[in-house]
C-alpha positions in Angstrom: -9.3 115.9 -34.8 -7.5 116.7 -31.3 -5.4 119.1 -33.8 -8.0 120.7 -35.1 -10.0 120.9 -31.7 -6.7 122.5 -29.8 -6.8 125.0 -32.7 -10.2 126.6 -32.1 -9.7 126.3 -28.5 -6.9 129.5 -29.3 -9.3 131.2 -31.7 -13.0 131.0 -30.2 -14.8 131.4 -26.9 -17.2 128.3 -28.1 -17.0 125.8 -30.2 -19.8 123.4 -30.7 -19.5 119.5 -32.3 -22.7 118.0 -33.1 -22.0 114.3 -32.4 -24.5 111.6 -33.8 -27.2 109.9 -31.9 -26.6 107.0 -30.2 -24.1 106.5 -27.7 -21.3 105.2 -30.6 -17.8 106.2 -32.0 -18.8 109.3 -33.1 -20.7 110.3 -29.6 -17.6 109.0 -27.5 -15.2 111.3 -29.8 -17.1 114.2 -29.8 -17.6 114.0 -26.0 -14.3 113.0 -24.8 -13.3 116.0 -25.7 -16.4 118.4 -24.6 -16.2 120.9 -21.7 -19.6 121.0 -21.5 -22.7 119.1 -23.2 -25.9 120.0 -24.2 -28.1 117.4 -24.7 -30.5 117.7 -26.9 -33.9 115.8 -26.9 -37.4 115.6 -28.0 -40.5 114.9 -25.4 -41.0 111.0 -27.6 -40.4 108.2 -25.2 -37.5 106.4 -27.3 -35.8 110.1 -27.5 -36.4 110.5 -23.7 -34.6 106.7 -22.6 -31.9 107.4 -25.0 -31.3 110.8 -23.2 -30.7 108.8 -20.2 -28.2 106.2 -21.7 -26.2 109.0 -23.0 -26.3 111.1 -19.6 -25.1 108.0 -18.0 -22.7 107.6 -20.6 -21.0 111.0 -20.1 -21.2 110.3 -16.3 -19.1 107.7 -16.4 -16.9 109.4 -18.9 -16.6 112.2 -16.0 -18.7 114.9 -17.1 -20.4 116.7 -14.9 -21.6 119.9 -16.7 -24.1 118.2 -18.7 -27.8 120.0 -19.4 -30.4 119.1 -21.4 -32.6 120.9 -23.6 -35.8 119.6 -25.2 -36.6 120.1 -28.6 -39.8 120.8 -30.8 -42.2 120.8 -27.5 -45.4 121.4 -28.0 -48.4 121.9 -25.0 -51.1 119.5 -27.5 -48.2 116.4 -27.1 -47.4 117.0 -23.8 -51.0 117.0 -23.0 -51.7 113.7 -25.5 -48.7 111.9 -23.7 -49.6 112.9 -20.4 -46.2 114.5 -20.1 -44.7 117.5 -18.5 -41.0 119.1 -18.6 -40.8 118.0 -15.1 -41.3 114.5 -16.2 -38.7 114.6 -19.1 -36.2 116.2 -16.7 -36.9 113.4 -14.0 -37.0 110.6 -16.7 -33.4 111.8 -18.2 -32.1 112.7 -15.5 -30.5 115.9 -16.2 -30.7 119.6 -15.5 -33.0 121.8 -18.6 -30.8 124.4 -19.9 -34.0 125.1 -22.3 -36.6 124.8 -24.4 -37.4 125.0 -28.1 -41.1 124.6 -29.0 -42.6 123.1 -32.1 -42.0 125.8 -35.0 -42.7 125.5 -38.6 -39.9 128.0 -38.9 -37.1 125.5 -38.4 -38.3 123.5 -41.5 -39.0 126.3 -43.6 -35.3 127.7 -42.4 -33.7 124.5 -43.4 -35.4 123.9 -46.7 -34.3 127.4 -47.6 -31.4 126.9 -46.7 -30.9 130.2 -44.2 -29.8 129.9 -41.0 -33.2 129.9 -38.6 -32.2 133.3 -36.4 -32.2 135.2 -40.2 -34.8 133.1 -41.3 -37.2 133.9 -38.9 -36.1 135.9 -35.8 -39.4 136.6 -34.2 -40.7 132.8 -34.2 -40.9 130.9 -31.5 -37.8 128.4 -31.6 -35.9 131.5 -32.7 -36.6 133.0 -29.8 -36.2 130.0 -27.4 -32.5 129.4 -29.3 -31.5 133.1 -28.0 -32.8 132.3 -25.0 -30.5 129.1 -24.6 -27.4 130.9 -26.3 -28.0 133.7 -23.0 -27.8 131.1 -20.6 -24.7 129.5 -21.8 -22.8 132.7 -21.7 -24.4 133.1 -18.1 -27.1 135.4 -18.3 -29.4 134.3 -15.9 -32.4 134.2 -18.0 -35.4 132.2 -16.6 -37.0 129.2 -18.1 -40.8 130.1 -18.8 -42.7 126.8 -19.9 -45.6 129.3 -20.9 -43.4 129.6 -23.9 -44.0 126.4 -25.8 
């Protein structure tokens, strides 16, 4: 694996693992290695606390350039839940690096098996993924919660 990793280190600007849930084997493995770690989360309570855990997991593993991202958002839950970004940020207790909104799209995508930004480039999470790749590559592109 640390082969494999040092490998694409030489032949790509980013490279992305997309370690398992949880804080277990395969989340230590993936992160011991990371530069940087997007977390990713949805606005449900259970996904929220385990956002935490895992933020204080890779804080005591030493890394410090850890944002979060929220996934399938919608305004009707937040509203339902009595919820805002704010409070997700707060209750995780990492910095948003984005936003993806609720999008039939992503489904669709998957069960045709096409990536979603061919799929469907105009639809919301689409749009909110290009948004997220910008920022990483530091574009300073604003976070507009008017977008979910």
């Amino acid at each position: 694996f640390s082969s494999m990793l040092r490998q694409a280190r030489e032949e790509f600007k980013y490279v992305f693992l997309d370690a398992p849930a949880g804080i277990e084997l395969g989340f230590s493995l993936c992160a011991s290695y990371a530069d940087r770690v997007l977390l990713v989360t949805n606005p449900e309570p259970s996904a929220i606390r385990d956002a935490s855990r895992a933020g204080e997991a890779l804080e005591l593993m030493g890394k410090s350039d850890v944002r979060l991202i929220i996934n399938r958002i919608g305004k009707k839950m937040l509203a339902a839940m009595d919820l805002t970004v704010d409070d997700i940020m707060d209750n995780a207790g990492l910095p948003l690096l984005g936003i993806i909104p609720e999008d039939p799209n992503v489904t669709l995508a998957a069960a045709f098996q096409e990536p979603l930004l061919r799929y469907k480039k105009r639809g919301a999470a689409a749009k909110a993924c290009r948004r997220i790749a910008k920022r990483i590559q530091g574009d300073p592109v604003p976070i507009d919660i008017r977008k979910i």
